[in-house]
C-alpha positions as CSV (number, residue, x, y, z in Angstrom):
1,X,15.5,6.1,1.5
2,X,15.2,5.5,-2.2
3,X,16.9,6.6,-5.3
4,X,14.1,7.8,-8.2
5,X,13.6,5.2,-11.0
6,X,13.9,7.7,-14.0
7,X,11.6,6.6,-16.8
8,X,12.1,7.9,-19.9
9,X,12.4,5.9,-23.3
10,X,16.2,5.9,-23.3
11,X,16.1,4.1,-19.9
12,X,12.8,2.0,-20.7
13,X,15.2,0.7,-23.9
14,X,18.3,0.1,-21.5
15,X,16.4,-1.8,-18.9
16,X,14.5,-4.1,-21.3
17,X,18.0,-4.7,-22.5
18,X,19.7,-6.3,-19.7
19,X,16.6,-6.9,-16.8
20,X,16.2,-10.7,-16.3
21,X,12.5,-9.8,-16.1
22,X,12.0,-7.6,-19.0
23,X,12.1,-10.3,-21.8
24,X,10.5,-9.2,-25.1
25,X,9.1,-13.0,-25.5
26,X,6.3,-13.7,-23.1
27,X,7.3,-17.3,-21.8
28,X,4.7,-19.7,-20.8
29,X,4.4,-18.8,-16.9
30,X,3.9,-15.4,-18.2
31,X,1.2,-15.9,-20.5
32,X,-0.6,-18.1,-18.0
33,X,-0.5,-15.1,-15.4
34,X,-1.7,-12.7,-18.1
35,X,-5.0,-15.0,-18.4
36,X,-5.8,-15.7,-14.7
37,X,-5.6,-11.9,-14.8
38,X,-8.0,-11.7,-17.3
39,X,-10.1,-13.7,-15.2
40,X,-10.2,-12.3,-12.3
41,X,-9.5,-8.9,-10.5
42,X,-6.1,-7.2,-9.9
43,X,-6.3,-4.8,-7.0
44,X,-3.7,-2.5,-5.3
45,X,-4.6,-0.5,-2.4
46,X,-1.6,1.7,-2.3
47,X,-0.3,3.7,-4.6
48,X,1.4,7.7,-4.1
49,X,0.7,9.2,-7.5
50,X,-1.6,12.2,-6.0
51,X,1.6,13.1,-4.6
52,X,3.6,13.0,-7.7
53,X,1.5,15.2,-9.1
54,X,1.0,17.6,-6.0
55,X,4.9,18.0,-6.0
56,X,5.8,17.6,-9.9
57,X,2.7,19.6,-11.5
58,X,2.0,22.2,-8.6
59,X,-1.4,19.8,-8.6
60,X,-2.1,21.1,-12.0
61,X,-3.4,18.2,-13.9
62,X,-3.1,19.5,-17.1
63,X,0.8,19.6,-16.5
64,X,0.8,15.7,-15.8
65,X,-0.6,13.4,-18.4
66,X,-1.9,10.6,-17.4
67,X,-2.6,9.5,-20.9
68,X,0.7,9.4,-22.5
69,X,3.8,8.2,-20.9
70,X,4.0,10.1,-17.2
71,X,7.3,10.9,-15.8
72,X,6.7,8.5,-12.6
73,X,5.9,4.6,-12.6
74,X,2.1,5.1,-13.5
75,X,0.1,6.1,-16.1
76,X,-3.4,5.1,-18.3
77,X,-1.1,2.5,-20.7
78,X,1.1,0.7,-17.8
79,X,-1.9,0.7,-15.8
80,X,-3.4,-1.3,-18.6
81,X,-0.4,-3.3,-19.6
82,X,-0.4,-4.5,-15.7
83,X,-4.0,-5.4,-16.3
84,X,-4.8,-3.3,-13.4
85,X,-8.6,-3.5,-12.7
86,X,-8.6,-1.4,-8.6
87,X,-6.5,0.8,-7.5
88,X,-6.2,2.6,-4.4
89,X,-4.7,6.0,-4.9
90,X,-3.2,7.2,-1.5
91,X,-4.1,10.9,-0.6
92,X,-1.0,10.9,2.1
93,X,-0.1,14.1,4.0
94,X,3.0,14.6,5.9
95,X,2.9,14.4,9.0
96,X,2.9,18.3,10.3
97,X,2.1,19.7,13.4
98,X,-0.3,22.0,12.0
99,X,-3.0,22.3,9.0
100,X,-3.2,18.5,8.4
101,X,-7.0,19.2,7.6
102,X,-6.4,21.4,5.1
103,X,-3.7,19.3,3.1
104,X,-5.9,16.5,3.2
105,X,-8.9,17.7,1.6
106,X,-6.7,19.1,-0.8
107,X,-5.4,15.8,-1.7
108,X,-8.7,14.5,-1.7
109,X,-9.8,17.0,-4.4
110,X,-6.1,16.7,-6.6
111,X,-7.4,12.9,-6.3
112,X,-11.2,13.2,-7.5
113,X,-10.3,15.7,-10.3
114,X,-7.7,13.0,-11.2
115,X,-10.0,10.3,-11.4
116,X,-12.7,12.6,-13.4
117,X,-10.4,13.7,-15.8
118,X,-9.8,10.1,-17.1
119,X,-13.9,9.3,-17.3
120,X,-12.5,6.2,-20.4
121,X,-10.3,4.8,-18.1
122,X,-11.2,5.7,-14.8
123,X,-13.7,5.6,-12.6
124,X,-14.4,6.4,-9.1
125,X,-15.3,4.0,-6.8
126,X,-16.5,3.7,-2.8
127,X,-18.1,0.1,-2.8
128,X,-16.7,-3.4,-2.8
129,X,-18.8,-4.0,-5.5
130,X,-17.5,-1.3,-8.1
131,X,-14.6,-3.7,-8.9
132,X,-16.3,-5.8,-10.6
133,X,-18.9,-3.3,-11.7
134,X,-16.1,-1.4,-13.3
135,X,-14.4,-4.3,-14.5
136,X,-17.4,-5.2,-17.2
137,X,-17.2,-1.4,-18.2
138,X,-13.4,-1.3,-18.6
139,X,-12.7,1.0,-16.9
140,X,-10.3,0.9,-13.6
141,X,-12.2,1.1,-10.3
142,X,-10.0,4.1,-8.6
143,X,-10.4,4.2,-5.1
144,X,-9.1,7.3,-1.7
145,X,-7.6,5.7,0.7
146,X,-6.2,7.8,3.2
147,X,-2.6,7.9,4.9
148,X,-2.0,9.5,8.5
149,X,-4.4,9.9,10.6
150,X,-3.1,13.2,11.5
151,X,-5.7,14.4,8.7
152,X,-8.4,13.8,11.6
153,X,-6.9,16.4,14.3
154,X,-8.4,14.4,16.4
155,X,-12.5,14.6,15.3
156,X,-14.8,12.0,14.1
157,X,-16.8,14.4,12.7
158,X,-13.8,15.2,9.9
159,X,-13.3,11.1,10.0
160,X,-16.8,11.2,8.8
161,X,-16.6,13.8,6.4
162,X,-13.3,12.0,4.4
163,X,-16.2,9.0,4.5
164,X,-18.8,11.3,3.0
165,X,-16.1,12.4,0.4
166,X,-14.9,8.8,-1.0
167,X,-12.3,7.9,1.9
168,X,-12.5,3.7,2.2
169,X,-9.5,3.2,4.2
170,X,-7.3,5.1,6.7
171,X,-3.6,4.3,7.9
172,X,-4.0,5.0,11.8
173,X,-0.7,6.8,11.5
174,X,2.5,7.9,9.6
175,X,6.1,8.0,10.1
176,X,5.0,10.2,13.5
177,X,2.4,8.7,16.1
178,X,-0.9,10.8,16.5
179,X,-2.2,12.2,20.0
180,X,-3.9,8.7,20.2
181,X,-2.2,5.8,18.4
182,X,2.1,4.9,18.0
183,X,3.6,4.9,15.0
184,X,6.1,1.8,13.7
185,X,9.0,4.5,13.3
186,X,8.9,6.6,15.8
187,X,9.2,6.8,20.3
188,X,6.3,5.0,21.6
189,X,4.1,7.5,23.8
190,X,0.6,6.8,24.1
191,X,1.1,2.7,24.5
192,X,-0.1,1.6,21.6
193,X,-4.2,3.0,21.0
194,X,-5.4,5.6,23.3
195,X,-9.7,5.3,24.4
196,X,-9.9,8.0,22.0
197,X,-7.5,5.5,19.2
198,X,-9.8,2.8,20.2
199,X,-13.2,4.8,19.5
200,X,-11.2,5.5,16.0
201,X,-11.6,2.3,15.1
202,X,-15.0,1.8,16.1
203,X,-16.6,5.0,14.4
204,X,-14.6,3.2,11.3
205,X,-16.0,0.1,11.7
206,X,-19.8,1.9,12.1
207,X,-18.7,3.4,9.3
208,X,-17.4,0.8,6.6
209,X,-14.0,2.9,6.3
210,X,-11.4,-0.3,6.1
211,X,-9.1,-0.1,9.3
212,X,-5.4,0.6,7.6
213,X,-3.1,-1.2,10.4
214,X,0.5,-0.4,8.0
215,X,2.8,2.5,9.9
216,X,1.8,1.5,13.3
217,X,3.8,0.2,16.0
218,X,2.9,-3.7,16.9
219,X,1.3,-2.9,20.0
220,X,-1.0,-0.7,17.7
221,X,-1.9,-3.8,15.4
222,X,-3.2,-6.3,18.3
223,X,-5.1,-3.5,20.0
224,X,-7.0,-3.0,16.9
225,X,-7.2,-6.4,16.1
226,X,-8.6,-6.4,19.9
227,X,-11.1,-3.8,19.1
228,X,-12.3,-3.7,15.7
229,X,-15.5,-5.9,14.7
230,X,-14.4,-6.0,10.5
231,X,-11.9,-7.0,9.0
232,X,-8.8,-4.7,8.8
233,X,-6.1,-4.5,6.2
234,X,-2.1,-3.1,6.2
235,X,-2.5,-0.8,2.7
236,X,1.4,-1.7,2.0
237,X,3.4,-3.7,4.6
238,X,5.5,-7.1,4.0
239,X,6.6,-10.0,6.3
240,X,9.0,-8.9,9.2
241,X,10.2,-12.9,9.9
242,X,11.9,-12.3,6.4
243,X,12.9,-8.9,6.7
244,X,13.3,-7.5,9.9
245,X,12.1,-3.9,9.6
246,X,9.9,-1.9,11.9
247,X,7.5,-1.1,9.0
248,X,6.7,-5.5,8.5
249,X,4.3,-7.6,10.0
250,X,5.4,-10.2,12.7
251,X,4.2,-13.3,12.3
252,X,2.3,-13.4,15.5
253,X,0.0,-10.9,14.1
254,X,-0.2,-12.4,11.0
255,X,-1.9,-15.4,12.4
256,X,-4.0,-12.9,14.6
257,X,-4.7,-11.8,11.0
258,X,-6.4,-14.6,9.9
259,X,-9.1,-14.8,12.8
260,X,-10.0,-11.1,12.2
261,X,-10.9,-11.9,8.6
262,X,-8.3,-9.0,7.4
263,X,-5.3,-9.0,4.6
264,X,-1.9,-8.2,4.5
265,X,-1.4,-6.2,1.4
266,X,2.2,-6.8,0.1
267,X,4.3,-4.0,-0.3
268,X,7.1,-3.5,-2.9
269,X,9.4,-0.6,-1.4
270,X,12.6,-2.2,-1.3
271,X,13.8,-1.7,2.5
272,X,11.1,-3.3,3.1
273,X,11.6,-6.9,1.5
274,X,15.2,-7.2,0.9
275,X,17.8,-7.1,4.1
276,X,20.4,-6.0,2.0
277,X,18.8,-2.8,1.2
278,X,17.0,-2.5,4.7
279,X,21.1,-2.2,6.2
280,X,22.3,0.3,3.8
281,X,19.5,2.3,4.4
282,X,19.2,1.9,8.2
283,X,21.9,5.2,8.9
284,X,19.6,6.9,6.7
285,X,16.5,7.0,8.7
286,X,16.9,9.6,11.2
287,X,17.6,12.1,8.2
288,X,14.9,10.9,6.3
289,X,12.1,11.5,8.8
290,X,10.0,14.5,7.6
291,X,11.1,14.7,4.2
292,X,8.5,14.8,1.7
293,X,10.2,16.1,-1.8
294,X,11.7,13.3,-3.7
295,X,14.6,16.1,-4.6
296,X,15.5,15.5,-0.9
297,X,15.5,11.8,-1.4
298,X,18.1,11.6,-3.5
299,X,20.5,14.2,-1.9
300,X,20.5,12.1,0.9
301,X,21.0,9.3,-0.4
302,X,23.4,10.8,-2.9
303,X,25.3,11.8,0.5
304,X,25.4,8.4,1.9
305,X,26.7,6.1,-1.0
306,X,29.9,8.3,-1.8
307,X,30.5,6.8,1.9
308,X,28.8,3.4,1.7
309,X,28.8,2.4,-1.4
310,X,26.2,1.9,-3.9
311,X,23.1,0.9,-2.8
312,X,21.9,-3.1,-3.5
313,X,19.4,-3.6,-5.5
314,X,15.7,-5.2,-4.6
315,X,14.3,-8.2,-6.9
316,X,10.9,-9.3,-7.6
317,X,11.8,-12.8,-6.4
318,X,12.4,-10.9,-2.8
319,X,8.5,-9.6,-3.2
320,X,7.3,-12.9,-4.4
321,X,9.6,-14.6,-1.0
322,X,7.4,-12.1,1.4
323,X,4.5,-13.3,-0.5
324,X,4.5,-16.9,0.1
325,X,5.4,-16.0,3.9
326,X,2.5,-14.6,4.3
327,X,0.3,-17.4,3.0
328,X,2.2,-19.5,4.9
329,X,1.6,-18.3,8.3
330,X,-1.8,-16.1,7.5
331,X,-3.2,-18.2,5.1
332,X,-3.8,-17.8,1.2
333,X,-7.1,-16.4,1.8
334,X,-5.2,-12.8,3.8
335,X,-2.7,-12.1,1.4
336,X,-2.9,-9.7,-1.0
337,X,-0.9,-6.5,-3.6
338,X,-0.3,-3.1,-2.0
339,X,2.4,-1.8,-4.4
340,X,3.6,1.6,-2.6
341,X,4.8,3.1,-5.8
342,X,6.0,6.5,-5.0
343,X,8.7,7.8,-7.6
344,X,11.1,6.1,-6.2
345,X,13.7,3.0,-7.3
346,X,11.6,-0.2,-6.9
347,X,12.6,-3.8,-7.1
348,X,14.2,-5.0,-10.3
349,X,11.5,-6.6,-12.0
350,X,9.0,-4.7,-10.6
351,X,10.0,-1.0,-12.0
352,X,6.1,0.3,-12.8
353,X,2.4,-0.7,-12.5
354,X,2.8,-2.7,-15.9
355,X,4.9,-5.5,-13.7
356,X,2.4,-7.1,-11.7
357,X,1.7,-10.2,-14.7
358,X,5.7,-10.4,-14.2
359,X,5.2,-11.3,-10.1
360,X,2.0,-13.4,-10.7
361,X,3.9,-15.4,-13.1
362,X,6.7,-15.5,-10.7
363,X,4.0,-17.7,-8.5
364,X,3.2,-19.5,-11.2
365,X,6.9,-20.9,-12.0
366,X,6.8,-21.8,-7.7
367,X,3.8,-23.9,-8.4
368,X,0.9,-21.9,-6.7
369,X,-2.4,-22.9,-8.0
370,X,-4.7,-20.6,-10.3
371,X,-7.5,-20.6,-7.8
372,X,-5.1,-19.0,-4.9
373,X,-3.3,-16.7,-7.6
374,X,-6.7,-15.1,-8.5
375,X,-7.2,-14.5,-4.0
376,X,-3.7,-13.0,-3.7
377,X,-4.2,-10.8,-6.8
378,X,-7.5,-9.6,-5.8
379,X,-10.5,-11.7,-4.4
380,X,-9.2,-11.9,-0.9
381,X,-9.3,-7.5,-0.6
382,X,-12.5,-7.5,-2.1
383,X,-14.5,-10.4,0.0
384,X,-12.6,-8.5,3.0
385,X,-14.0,-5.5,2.2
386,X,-17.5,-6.7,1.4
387,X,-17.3,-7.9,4.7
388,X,-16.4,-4.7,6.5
389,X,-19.4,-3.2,4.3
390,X,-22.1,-5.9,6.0
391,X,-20.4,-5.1,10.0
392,X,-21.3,-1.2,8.7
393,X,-24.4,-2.1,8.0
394,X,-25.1,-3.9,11.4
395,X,-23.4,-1.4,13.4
396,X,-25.4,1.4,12.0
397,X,-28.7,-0.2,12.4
398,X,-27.3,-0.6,16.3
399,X,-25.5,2.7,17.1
400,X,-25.6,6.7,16.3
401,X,-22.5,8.3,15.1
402,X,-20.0,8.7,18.0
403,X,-19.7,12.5,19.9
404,X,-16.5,10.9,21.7
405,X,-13.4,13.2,21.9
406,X,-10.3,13.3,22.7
407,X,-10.3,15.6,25.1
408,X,-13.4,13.4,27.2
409,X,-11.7,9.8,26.7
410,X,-8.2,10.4,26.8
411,X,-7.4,12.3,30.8
């Protein structure tokens, strides 16, 4: 899939040296993006560090310090540097036939002890309101959000206890569909949401758990844009009219985007928003189903470019081209940042979580205006959210917590 970015200082030195992006001198676009991030909130919701550290550090946090430079694209300074004010930290699990439970409330706790070990920097967060909140404290507002929804094996009563633990968003699915809803990348079986898929979404929406519609197969994201009464979100997707991968949004759901209320949170992996890269990766991605360890990454792709060739390189301008997409056809009020940083080689320009000023001032040199730079960088996740936090409150004043199963919806 994608070659590790390696980040020590030698390389840090090298890349300043010859990235178009990584100029010393601020230039004027630059420092304009710095203050309309000063001014108003930067938020990603997607971001695989838990991982990292899970298969780096053996989970052990003392082994991987956040506080000095980490190994990976993020830590406490770049976070900083990228004026980062909410982050999402993804507590993914694989998607294995057995034990998914177990995996994911061990992610959940790697994640919390995270977030607690970092109480000057960090603080953890479950309400729309906690960006702000932790904004005037500054500190960053560090948020689960939840990938596969494997984790569930197929109960709302675990649903509700990843709620109950600090879960505010869950990707339906993974790189493998679930017993009730199709993944983007894999054989379409259930046909799109099951009953049981549907109820899902509606226990999430009694709930105030943000519907994560990234990974799923199209017929996935109208259903739930059929079925769900709050705004949804994709964690990390990008626009599939400009790159044509499974894992993208079409337009005609973008639109459908905009009536829900929902965001499209822009995702940086590089298959994703350049075609050139998408191609030389697409023989790839049979092998690369099921792999977890970044190790395995690399041999694979090792394997492939003594064949191919070396592998193109992803720009920030190819981010900032799904961007303005996306506004285009969904509006400026339903786009929004969902890095994806995972270890792995990102777009030139956009190598850590210290780049985001870099893209925003991107924008600015294209002429957007401050007003829609401050939505796309944060305002627009965090009035959707908000949102989905006042349907919770309705629903729960109208309905009990579901009993479905899938066993009772889905014969």
């Amino acid at each position: 899939m994608l070659a590790r970015l390696r980040t020590g200082a030698a390389l840090a030195v090298a890349l300043a040296a010859w990235s178009p992006y990584a100029s010393a001198q601020e230039d004027a676009a630059l420092r304009h993006a710095r203050e309309i991030l000063r001014r108003a909130p930067l938020v990603d919701t997607h971001n695989d560090l838990p991982w990292l550290i899970r298969e780096s550090a053996g989970s052990d946090l003392a082994k991987y310090d956040l506080r000095g430079r980490a190994p990976h694209e993020t830590d406490i300074p770049r976070l900083r540097e990228g004026q980062v004010s909410a982050q999402f930290w993804s507590v993914w699990i694989p998607s294995v036939d057995s034990g998914s439970a177990r995996l994911q409330l061990e992610q959940i706790d790697l994640t919390r002890r995270m977030i607690a070990a970092y109480p000057e920097a960090l603080v953890f967060a479950t309400r729309s309101s906690d960006v702000e909140a932790a904004r005037r404290a500054g500190r960053i507002a560090s948020f689960l959000g939840g990938e596969n929804g494997r984790a569930l094996e197929n109960s709302l009563g675990t649903l509700r206890a990843y709620y109950d633990l600090g879960m505010r968003y869950m990707t339906l699915t993974h790189g493998r569909r679930t017993d009730w809803a199709d993944s983007a990348t894999d054989e379409a079986k259930v046909g799109g949401l099951s009953p049981f898929g549907k109820e899902v979404v509606r226990e999430m929406n009694r709930l105030g758990m943000l519907v994560d519609i990234s990974h799923v197969s199209p017929a996935v994201m109208n259903q739930v844009l059929d079925v769900s009464e709050a705004p949804v979100i994709f964690s990390h997707s990008s626009a599939r009219a400009v790159t044509d991968h499974p894992r993208n949004v079409p337009d005609d759901v973008l639109r459908r985007l905009a009536r829900n209320g929902g965001v499209v949170m822009i995702t940086f992996i590089p298959g994703f928003v350049s075609t050139s890269v998408m191609k030389w990766e697409e023989p790839l991605m049979v092998k690369m189903q099921g792999l977890t360890a970044i190790a395995d990454f690399e041999r694979v792709e090792k394997e492939h470019a003594a064949v191919a060739g070396p592998k193109p390189r992803a720009t920030l301008k190819d981010v900032a081209d799904h961007i303005e997409h996306a506004a285009k056809v969904a509006g400026i009020d339903h786009v929004g940042l969902g890095c994806d940083f995972a270890g792995l080689q990102m777009p030139e320009g956009l190598e850590d979580v210290s780049r985001y000023p870099y893209l925003i001032a991107e924008l600015v040199r294209r002429g957007w205006k401050d007003e829609d730079l401050e939505k796309i960088a944060g305002r627009n996740f965090v009035r959707a959210f908000a949102r989905a936090e006042a349907v919770a409150a309705r629903l729960q004043r109208e309905r009990p917590p579901s009993n479905a199963t899938l066993e009772a919806l889905d014969r």
